[in-house]
C-alpha positions as CSV (number, residue, x, y, z in Angstrom):
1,X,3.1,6.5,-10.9
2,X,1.1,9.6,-11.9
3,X,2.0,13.1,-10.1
4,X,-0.8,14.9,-9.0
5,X,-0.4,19.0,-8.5
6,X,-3.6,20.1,-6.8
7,X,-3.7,23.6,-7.1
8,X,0.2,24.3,-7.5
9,X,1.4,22.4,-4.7
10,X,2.4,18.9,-4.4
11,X,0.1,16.7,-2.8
12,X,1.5,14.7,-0.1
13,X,1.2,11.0,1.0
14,X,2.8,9.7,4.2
15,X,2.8,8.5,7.9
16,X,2.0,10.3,11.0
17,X,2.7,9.1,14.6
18,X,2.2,9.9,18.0
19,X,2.8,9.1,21.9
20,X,0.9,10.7,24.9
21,X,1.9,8.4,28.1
22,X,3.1,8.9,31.4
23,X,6.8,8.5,31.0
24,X,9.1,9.8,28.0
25,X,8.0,9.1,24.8
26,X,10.5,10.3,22.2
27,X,12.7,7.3,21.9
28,X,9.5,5.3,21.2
29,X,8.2,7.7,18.4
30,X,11.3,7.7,16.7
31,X,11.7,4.2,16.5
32,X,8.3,3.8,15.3
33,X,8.2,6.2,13.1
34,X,11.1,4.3,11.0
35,X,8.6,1.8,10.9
36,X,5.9,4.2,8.6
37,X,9.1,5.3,6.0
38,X,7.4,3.2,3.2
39,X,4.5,5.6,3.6
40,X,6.9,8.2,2.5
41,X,10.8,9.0,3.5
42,X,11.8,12.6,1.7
43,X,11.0,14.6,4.7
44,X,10.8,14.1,8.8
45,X,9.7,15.7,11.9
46,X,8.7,15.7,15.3
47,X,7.3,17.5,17.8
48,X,7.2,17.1,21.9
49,X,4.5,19.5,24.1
50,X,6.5,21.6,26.5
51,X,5.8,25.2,28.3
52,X,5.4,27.4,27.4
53,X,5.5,26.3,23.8
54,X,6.0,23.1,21.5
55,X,9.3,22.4,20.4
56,X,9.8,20.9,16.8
57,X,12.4,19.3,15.1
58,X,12.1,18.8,11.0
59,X,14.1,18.6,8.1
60,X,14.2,17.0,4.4
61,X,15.6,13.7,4.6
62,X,15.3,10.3,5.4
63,X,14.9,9.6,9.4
64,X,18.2,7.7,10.4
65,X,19.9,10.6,8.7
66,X,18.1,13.8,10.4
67,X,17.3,12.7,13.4
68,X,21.0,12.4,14.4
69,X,21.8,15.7,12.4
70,X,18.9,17.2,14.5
71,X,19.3,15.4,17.6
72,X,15.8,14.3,17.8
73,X,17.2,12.6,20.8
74,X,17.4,15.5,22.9
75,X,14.2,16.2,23.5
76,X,11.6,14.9,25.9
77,X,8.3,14.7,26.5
78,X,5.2,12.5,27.7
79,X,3.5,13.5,24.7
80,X,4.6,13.7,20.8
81,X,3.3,13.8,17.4
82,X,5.6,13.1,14.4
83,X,5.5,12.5,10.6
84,X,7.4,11.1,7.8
85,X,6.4,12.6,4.2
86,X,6.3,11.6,0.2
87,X,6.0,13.9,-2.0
88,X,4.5,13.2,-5.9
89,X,5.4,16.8,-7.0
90,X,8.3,19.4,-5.6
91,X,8.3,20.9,-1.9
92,X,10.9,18.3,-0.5
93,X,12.2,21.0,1.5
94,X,13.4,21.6,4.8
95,X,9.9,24.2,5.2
96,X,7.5,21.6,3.7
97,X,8.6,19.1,6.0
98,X,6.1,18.4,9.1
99,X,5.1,18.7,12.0
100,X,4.2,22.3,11.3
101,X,3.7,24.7,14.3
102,X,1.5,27.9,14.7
103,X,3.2,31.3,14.7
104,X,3.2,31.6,18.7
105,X,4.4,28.6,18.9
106,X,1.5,26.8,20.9
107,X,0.0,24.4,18.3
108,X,1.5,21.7,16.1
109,X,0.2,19.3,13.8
110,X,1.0,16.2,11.2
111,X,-1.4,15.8,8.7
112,X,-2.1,12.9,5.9
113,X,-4.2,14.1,3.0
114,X,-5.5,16.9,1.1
115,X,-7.3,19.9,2.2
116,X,-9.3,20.8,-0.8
117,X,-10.5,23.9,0.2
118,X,-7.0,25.4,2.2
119,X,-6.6,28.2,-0.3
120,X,-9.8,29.8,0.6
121,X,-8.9,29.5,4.2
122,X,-5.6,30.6,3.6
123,X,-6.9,33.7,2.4
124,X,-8.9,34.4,5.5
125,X,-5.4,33.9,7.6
126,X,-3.4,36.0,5.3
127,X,-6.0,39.1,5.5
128,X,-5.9,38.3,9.4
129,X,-2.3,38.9,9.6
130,X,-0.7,35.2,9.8
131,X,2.7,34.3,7.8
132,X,3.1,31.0,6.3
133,X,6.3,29.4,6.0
134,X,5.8,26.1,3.4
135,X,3.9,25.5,0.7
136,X,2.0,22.7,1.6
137,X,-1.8,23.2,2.4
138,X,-1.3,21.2,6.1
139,X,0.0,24.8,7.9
140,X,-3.9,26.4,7.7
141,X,-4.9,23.9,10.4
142,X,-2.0,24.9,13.2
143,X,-3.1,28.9,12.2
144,X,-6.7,28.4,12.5
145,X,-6.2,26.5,15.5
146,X,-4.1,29.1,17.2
147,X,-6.2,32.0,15.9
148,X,-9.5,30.4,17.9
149,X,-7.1,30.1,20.7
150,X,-6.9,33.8,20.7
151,X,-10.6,33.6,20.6
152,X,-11.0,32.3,23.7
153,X,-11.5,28.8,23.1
154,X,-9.8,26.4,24.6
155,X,-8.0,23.9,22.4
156,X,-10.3,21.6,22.3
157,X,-12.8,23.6,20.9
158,X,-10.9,25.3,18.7
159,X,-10.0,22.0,16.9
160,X,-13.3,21.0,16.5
161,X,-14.3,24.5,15.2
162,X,-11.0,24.2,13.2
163,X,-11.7,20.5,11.6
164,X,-15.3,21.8,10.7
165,X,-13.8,23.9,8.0
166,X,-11.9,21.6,6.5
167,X,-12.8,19.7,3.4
168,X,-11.2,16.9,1.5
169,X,-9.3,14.3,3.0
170,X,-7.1,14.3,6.5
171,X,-6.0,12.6,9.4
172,X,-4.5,15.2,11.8
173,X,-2.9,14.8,15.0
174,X,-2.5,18.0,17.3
175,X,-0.4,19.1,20.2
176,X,-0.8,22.0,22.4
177,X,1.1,23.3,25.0
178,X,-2.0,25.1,26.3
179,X,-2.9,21.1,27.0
180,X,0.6,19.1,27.4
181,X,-1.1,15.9,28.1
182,X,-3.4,16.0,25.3
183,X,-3.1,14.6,21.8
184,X,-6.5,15.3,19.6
185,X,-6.8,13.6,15.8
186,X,-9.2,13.4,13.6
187,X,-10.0,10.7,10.7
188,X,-11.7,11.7,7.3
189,X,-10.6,9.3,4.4
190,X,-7.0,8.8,5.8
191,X,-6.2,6.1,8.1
192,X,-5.7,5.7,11.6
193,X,-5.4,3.2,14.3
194,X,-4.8,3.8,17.8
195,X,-2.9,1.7,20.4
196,X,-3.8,0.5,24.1
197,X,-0.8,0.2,26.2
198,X,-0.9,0.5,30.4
199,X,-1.0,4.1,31.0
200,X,0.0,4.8,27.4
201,X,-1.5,5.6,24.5
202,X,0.0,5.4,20.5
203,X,-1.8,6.8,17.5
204,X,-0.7,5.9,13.7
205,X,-1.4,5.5,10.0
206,X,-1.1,1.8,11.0
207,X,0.0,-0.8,13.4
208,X,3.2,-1.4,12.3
209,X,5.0,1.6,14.8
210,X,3.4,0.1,18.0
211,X,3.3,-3.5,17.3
212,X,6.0,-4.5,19.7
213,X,4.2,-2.0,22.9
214,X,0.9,-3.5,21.9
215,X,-1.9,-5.6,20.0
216,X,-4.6,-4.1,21.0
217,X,-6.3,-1.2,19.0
218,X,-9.3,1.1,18.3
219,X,-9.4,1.2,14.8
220,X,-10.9,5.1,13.5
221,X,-14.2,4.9,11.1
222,X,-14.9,7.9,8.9
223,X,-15.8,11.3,10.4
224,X,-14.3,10.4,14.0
225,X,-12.3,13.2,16.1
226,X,-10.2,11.4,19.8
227,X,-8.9,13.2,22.2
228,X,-6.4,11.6,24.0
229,X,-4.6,11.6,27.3
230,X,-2.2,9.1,29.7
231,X,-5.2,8.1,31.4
232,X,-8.1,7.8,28.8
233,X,-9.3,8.1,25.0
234,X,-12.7,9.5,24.1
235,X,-13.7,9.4,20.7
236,X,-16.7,12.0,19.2
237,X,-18.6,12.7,16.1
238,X,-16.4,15.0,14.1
239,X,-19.0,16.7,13.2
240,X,-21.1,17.2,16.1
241,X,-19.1,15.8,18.7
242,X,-21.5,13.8,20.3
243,X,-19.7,10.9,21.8
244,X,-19.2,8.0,20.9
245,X,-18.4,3.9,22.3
246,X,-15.8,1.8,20.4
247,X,-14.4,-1.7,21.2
248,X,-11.0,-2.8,21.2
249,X,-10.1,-4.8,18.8
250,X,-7.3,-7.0,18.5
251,X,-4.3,-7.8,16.2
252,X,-2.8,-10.8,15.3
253,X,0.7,-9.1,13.9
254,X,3.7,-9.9,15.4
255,X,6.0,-7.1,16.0
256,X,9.1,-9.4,14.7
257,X,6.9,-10.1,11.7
258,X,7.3,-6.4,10.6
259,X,11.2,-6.7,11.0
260,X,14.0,-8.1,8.8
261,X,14.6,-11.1,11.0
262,X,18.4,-11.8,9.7
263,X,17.2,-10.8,5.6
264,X,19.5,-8.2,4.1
265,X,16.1,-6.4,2.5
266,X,12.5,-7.3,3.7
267,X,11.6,-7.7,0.0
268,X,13.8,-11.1,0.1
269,X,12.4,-11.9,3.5
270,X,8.7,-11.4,2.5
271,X,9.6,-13.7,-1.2
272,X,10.8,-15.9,1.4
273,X,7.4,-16.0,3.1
274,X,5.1,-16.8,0.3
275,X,4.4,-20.4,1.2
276,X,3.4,-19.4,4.7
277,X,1.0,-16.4,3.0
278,X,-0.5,-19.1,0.7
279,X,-1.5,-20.8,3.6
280,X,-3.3,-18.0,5.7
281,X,-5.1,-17.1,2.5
282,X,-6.5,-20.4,2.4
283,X,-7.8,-19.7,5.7
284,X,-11.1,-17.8,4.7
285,X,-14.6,-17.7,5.8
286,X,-16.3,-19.6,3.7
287,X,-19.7,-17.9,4.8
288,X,-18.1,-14.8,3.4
289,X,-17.0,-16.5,0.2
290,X,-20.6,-18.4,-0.3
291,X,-21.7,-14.6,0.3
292,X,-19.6,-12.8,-2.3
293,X,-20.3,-15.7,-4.5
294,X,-24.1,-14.9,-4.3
295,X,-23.3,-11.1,-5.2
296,X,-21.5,-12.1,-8.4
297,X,-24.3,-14.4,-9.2
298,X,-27.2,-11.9,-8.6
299,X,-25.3,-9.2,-10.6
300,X,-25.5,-8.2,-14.3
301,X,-21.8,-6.6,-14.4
302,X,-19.3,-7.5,-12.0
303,X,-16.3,-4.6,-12.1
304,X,-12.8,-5.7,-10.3
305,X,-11.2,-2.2,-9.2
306,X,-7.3,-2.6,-8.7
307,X,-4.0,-0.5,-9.4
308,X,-0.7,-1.8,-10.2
309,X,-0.1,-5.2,-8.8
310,X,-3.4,-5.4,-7.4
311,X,-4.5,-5.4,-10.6
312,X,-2.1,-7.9,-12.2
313,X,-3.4,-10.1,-9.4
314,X,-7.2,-9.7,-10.7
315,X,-6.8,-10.0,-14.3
316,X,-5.3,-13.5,-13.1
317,X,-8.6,-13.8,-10.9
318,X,-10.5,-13.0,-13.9
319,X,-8.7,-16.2,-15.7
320,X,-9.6,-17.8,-13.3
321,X,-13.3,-17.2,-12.4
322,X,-14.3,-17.3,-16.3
323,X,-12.3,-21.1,-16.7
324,X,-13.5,-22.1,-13.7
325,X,-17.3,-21.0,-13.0
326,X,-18.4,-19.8,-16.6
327,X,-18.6,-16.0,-14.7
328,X,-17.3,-13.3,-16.5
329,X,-15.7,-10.4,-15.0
330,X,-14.7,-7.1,-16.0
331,X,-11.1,-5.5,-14.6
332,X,-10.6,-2.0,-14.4
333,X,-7.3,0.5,-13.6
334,X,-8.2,2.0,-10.4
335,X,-7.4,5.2,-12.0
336,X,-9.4,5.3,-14.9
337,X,-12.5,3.9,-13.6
338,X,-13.7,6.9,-12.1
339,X,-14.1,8.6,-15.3
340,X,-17.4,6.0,-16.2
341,X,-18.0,4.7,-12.3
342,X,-21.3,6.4,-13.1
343,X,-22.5,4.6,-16.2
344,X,-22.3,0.9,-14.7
345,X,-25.6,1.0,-12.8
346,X,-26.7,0.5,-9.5
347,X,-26.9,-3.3,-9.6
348,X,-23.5,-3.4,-10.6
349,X,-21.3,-5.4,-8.4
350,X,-17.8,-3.7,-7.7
351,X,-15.0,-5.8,-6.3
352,X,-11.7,-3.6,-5.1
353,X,-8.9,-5.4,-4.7
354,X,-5.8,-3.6,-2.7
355,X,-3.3,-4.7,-0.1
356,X,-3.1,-1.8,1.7
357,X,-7.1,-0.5,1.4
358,X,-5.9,3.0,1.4
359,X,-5.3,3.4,-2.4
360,X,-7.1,6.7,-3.5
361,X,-7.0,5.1,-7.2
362,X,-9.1,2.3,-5.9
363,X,-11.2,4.4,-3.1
364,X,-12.2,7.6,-5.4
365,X,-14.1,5.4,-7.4
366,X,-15.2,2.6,-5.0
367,X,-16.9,5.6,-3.5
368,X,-19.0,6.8,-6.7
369,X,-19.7,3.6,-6.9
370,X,-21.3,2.9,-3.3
371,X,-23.0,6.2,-3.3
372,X,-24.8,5.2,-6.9
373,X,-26.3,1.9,-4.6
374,X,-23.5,-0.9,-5.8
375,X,-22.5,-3.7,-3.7
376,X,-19.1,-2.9,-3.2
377,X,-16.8,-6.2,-1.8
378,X,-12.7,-6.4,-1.1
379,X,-9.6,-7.9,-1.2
380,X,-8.1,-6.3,1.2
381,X,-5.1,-7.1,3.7
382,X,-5.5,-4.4,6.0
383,X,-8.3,-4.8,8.7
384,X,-9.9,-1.6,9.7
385,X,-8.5,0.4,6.6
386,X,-11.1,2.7,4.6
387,X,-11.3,0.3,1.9
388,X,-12.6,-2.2,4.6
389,X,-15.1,0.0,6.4
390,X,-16.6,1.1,2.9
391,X,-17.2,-2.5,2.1
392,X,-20.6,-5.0,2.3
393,X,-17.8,-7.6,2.1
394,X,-14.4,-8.4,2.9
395,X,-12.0,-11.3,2.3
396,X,-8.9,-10.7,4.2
397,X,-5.9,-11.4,2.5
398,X,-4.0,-12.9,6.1
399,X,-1.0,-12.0,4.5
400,X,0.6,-9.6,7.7
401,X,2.2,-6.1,7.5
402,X,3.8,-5.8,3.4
403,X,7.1,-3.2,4.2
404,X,8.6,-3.5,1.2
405,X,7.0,-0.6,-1.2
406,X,7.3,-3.5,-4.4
407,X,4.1,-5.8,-3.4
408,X,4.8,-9.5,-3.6
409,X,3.2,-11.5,-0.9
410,X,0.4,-9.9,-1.3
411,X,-0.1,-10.7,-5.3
412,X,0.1,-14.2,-4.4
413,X,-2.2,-13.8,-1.6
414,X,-4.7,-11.6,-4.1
415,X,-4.4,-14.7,-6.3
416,X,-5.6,-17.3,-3.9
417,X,-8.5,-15.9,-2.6
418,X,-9.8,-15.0,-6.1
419,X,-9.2,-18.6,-6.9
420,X,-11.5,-19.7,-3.9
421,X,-13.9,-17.5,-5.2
422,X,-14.2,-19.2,-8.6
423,X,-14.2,-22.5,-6.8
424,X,-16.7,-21.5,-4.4
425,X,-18.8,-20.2,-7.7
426,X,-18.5,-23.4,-9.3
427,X,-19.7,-25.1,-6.2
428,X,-15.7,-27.0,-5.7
429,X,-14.2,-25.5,-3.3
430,X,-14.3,-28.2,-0.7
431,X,-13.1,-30.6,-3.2
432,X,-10.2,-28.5,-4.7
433,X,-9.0,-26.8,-1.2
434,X,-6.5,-30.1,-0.6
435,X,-5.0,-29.5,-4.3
436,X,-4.2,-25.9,-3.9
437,X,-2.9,-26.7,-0.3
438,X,0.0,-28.8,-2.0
439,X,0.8,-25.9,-3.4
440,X,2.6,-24.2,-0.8
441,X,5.8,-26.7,-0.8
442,X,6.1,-26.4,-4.7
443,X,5.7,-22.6,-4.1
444,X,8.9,-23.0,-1.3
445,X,10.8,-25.4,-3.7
446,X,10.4,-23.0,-7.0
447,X,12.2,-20.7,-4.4
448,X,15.3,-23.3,-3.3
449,X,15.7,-24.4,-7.1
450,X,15.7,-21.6,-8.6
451,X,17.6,-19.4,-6.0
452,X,21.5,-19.7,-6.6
453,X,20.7,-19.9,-10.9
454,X,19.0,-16.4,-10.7
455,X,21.5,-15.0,-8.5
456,X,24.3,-15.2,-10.8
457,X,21.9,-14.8,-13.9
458,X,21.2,-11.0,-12.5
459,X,25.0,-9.8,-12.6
460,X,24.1,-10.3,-16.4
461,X,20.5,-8.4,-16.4
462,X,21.6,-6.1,-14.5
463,X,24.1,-4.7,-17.4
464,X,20.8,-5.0,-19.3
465,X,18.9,-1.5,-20.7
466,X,15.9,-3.2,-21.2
467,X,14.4,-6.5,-20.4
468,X,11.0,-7.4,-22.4
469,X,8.6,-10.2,-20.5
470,X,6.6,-12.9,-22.8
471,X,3.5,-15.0,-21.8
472,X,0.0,-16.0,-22.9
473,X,-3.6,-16.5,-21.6
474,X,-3.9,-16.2,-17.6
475,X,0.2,-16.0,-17.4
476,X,0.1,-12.5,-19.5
477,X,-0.8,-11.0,-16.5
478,X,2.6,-12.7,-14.5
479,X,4.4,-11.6,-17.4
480,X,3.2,-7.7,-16.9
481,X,3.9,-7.5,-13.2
482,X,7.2,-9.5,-13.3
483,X,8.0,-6.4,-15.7
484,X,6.8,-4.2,-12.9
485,X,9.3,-5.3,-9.8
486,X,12.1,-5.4,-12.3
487,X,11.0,-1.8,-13.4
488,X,10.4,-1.0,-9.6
489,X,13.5,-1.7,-8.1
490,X,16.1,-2.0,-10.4
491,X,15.1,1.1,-12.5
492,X,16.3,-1.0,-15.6
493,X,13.2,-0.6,-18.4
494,X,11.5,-3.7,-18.6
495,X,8.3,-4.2,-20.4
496,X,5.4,-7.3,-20.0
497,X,2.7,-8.2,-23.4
498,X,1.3,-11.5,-24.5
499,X,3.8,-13.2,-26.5
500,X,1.2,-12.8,-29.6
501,X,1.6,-8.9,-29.7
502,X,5.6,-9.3,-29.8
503,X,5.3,-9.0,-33.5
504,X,3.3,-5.8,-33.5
505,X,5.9,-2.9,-32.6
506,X,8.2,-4.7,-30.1
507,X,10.1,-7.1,-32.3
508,X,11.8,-4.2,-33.5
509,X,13.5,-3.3,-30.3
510,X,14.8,-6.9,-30.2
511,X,18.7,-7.2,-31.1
512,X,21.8,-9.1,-29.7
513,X,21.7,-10.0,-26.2
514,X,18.2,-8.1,-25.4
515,X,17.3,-10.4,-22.4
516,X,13.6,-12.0,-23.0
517,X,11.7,-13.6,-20.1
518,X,9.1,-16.3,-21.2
519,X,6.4,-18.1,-19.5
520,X,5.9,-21.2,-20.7
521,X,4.2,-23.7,-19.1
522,X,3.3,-27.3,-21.3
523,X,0.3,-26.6,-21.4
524,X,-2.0,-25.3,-24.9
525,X,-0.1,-22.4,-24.9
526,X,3.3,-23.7,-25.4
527,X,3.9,-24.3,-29.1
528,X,2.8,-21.1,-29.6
529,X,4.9,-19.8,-26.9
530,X,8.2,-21.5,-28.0
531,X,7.2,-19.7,-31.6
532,X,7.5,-16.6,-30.1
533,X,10.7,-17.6,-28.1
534,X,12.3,-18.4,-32.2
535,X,11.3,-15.3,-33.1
536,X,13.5,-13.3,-30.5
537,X,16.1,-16.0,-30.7
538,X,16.3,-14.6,-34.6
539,X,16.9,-11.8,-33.9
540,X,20.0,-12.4,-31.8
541,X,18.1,-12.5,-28.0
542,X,18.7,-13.9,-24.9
543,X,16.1,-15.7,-23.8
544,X,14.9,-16.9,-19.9
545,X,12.4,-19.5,-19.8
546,X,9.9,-19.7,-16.7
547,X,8.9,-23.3,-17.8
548,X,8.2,-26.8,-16.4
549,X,9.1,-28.4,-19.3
550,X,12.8,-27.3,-20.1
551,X,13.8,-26.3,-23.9
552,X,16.9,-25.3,-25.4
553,X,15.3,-22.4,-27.4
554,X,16.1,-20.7,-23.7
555,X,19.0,-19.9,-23.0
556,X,18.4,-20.0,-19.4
557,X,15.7,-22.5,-17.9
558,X,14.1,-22.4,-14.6
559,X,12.4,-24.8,-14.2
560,X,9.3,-25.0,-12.0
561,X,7.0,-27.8,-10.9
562,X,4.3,-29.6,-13.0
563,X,1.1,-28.1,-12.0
564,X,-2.7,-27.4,-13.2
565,X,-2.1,-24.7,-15.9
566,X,-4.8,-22.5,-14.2
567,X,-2.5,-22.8,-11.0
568,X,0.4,-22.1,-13.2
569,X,0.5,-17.6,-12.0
570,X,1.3,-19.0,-8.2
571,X,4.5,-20.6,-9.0
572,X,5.9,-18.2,-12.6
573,X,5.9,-15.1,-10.5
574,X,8.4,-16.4,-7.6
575,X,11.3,-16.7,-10.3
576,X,10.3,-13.1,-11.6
577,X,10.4,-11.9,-8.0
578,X,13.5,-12.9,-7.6
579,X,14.9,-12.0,-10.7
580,X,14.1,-8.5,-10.1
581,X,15.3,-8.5,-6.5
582,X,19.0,-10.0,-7.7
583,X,19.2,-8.0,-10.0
584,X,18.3,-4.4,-8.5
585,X,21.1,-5.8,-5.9
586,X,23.7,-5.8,-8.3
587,X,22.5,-2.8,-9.5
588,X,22.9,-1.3,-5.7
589,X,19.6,-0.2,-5.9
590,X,17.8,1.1,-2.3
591,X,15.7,-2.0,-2.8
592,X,12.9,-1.5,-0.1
593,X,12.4,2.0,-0.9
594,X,12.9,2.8,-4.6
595,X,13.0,6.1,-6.1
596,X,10.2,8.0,-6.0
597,X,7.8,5.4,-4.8
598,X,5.7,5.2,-2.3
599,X,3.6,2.1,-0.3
600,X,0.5,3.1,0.0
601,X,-0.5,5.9,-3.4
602,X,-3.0,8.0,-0.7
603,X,-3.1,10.0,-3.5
604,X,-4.7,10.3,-6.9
């Protein structure tokens, strides 16, 4: 992951939450917020509206830990605001930490985002006299707020004149206790999603705090301000705040679907749930896909837009729609596709694939791209994230929430939808849906026969200082993010390549007892596969093989079922899940919230 410093300071990405109800609403934000930690878990807060001032409670540190050592408990309120923060770049301090709160005491906000132009601002409250405690550019808003206050505005309009200042990217919630019953927030390119409950209102980065309260939801669309109160929301044009009328929508989430439900890690649970997310991404609209499948037709360049495993997932779907349909596809790194967004013409065709729709990678350029006339389509699990709003067209990926910050359901999920798309291209899909159906109970019994070998295979990886991952054709890209979870949650160097570039630079790092992970399915890869496999085996390495077609040049098999080899990606990566989730266990890794990751990268 890439740090980005924005003018000196580290750019934050994280989760904001908040209550406003008729009865206490602390307990309820603190268990939620727990909820948002794989947003971001270096720093806490919260903050509940009394009189004559707001009282806040912060620290750096993970939630569990300084909300007893603050006794977030003791506080109470009907209305509450609170954050949980990731850093890419210093300022994990106690200072930095959210909510902030204006110098009198009478304003406090959380923020998610970047305020591009706070320094300029900040100027204009330093000459006025104000004091800033952190670093972070978040604390302009509480000051400007407060200093319209003294104005003579009341706190509704000096938010709005506030908010119309700002510029970048922002979701904000703010508290007065000029206005104890009133939470106001606004949504520019961060998300947020509020919550219907009976006399009760919940506001978030995403569903996952209030699930259990509530399904129903007003999903936030660009450039929208709410003020909200026990008895009503109200939503305006940020801008000119001319109202405006939203539907509820509704989810389909189960709250107990975003717990562990008897795993020791939701990373095993949501391995464990793959053949029931296989399914639900079957389940598409096939208007939608006939749709996207006439934009990739009409096109002269079709661009898939994806970071990290999102992208591992569409070089597979690139496979897969050029074997299958004759289409070929280009796939980009979120990241460095901005820097020629602008040279792949308006008739383009970009297709963004992301779980959680909030990546900036993916969004900075998906923007450039809509604003130069593309069609812009996604993969997207999140409904009602930015990624979907900014779309002509999106597939869902049904998958439910993703807690764990090391994707895995959603790769497969990525995977079968991109499939239907080449089948709908190539004019199969009805006759192909009942083959990749069957797919789901060899997907749950790669799982059972695979399980107990890989467990006691880890104790050994886990000694390991590198692990190197082998494959060919469409199972490269298997081979590339199996290297990623190991990488991810173990913190033990692994490293994924097609088994033909073995020989160009990494043969030399191959000695005794280097493990080697190899996909090799029987198909016209194999020989050449198993060539590879002699050349580590030379060189004194211990070699894994992914394979349906067991061979002792491995010194471990594990064995999967026979299946079409373009199917092949759905059933190698379970094993290389759970290799990399044994083994980070025996390496006592924090395996749901590894080291200086984050969920959702809301930053570039």
């Amino acid at each position: 992951m890439r740090t980005h410093v924005r003018n000196g300071i580290g750019v934050t990405m994280c989760g904001i939450f908040g209550f406003v109800g008729k009865r206490d609403g602390v307990q309820t934000v603190i268990n939620g917020l727990k909820a948002l930690e794989y947003r971001g878990y270096d720093s806490c807060g919260i903050a509940v509206v009394s009189n004559p001032t707001v009282n806040v409670k912060k620290a750096a540190g993970r939630i569990d830990v300084v909300s007893k050592r603050l006794d977030f408990e003791s506080l109470s309120g009907n209305t509450v605001i609170s954050h949980t923060r990731w850093a890419t770049h210093g300022g994990v301090t106690d200072e930095n930490a959210h909510p902030h709160v204006s110098k009198e005491g009478r304003v406090a906000i959380v923020h998610n985002g970047i305020i591009d132009n706070y320094i300029s601002l900040k100027n204009l409250l330093l000459a006025k006299g104000y004091v800033f405690k952190s670093e972070t550019d978040s604390e302009i808003v509480t000051h400007l707020i407060e200093d319209y206050l003294h104005q003579g505005n009341s706190f509704e309009d000096a938010f709005f004149k506030t908010i119309n200042h700002l510029k970048g990217s922002y979701a904000i919630l703010a508290v007065s206790s000029d206005n104890p019953d009133t939470l106001l927030a606004v949504k520019r390119e961060s998300p947020l999603v509020i919550g219907v409950g009976p006399d009760e209102y919940y506001i978030a980065s995403d569903t996952l705090p209030f699930l259990k309260h509530t399904k129903n939801v007003y999903f936030m669309d660009e450039d929208e301000a709410a003020k909200i109160t026990s008895q009503s929301v109200e939503f305006f044009d940020a801008k000119t705040r001319h109202p405006l009328k939203k539907s509820v929508s509704r989810v389909e989430w189960d709250a107990e679907q975003a717990s562990k439900e008897g795993y020791p890690h939701f990373l095993i649970k949501e391995i464990n749930e793959q053949p029931q997310t296989f399914r639900k991404a079957l389940m598409q609209d096939k208007k939608k896909l006939q749709k996207v499948a006439s934009l990739i037709n009409a096109a002269p360049r079709v661009c898939i837009v994806a970071a990290g495993t999102s992208r591992y997932a569409a070089i597979v779907g690139r496979y897969a729609v050029s074997e299958i349909s004759g289409k070929y596809c280009d796939v980009y790194m979120a990241s460095e596709f901005q820097y020629f967004v602008d040279k792949i013409g308006k008739d383009a065709l970009v297709i963004a694939v992301s779980q959680s729709g909030e990546t900036a990678d993916v969004l900075n350029p998906v923007r450039k791209a809509k604003k130069n006339g593309c069609n812009v389509v996604s993969l997207v699990n999140v409904v009602g994230s930015s990624l979907d709003t900014l779309s002509d067209v999106s597939l869902y990926l049904n998958c439910g929430p993703e807690v764990s910050v090391a994707s895995t359901k959603a790769f497969t999920a990525q995977v079968t939808v991109m499939y239907m798309i080449a089948y709908t291209l190539a004019y199969t899909l009805d006759e192909n849906i009942p083959h990749l159906e069957a797919l789901a109970d060899k997907i749950h019994q790669v799982i059972v026969d695979n399980e107990p070998k890989i467990k006691e295979l880890a104790k050994r990886l886990s000694k390991s200082s590198d692990i190197y991952y082998l494959a060919r054709a469409i199972n490269f890209a298997v081979a590339s993010e199996g290297a990623l979870k190991m990488k991810e949650i173990s913190y033990i160097h692994a490293e994924g390549m097609p088994a033909g570039e073995l020989k160009h630079g990494t043969l030399a790092l191959i000695s005794k007892d280097v493990p080697v992970v190899c996909i090799a399915p029987h198909d016209y890869t194999y020989e050449e596969t198993v060539n590879n496999v002699h050349e580590v085996k030379a060189r004194g390495g211990f070699t894994i093989g992914i394979t349906d077609y067991a061979n002792g040049v491995f010194d471990v098999n594990l064995v999967i079922p026979k299946v079409d080899s373009l199917h092949y990606p759905l059933l190698a990566n379970i094993p290389c899940q759970l290799l990399a989730y044994y083994t980070a266990l025996a390496c006592g890794r924090d395996i749901d919230k590894p080291r200086n990751l984050a969920k959702s990268v809301t930053v570039t």
